[in-house]
N, C-alpha and C positions, 0 to 999 in steps of 0.2 A: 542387260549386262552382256559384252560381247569379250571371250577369253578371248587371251591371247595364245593361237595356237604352236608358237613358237617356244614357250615353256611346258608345253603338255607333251614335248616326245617322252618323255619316262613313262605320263598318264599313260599312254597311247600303248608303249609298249607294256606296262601291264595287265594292261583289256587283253591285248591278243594273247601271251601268256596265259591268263586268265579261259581265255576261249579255246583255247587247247585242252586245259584240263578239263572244261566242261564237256570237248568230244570226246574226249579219257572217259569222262565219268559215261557219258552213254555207250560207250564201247563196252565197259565194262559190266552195264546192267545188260545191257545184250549176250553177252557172254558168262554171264548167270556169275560172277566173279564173288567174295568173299565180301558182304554187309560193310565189314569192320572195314575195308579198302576202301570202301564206297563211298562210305561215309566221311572217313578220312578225305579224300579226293573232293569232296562236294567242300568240308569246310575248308580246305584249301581255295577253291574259287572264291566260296564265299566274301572269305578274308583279303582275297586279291580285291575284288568287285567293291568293298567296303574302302578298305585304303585307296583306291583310284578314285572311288566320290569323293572321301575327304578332300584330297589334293586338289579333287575339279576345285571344291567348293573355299578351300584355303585359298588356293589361286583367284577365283574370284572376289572372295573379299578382300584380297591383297589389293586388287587392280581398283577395286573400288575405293580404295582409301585414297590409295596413291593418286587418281583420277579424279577423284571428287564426286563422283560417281552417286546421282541420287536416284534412281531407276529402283534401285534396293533400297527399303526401309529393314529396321529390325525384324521386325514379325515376319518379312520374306526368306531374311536367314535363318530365322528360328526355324520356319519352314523346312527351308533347306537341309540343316544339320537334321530334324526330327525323322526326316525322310528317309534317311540313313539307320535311323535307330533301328 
């Protein structure tokens, strides 16, 4: 299955979004900063990094329906979403 990268700028920009808070989060363990911030800051990437797989992986099954697309069976999406979990 080949995305299309022409509907992944949101993806795209929220990886790097994502990639900033996670130098956030290292700057702030280097700098001995407050657990509870820390921790905060991580499940904020987290939750970025979660929602941008979804979307890959929404997007791809979108393209695969639309396209006819047999390359994917169920069990490779089951995959897919489980990945995530």
């Amino acid at each position: 299955m080949q995305l299309d990268t022409s509907e992944l700028t949101p993806v795209v920009n929220r990886l790097k979004r994502a990639q900033g808070q996670l130098a956030a989060v290292t700057r702030m363990l280097e700098e001995g900063r407050d657990c509870k911030d820390i921790v905060t800051q991580l499940a904020a990437v987290s939750k970025a990094l979660d929602k941008a797989g979804f979307a890959i992986i929404a997007s791809g099954l979108e393209q695969c329906i639309s396209r006819g697309d047999a390359n994917m069976d169920k069990k490779d999406l089951e995959k897919l979403f489980l990945s995530l979990a």
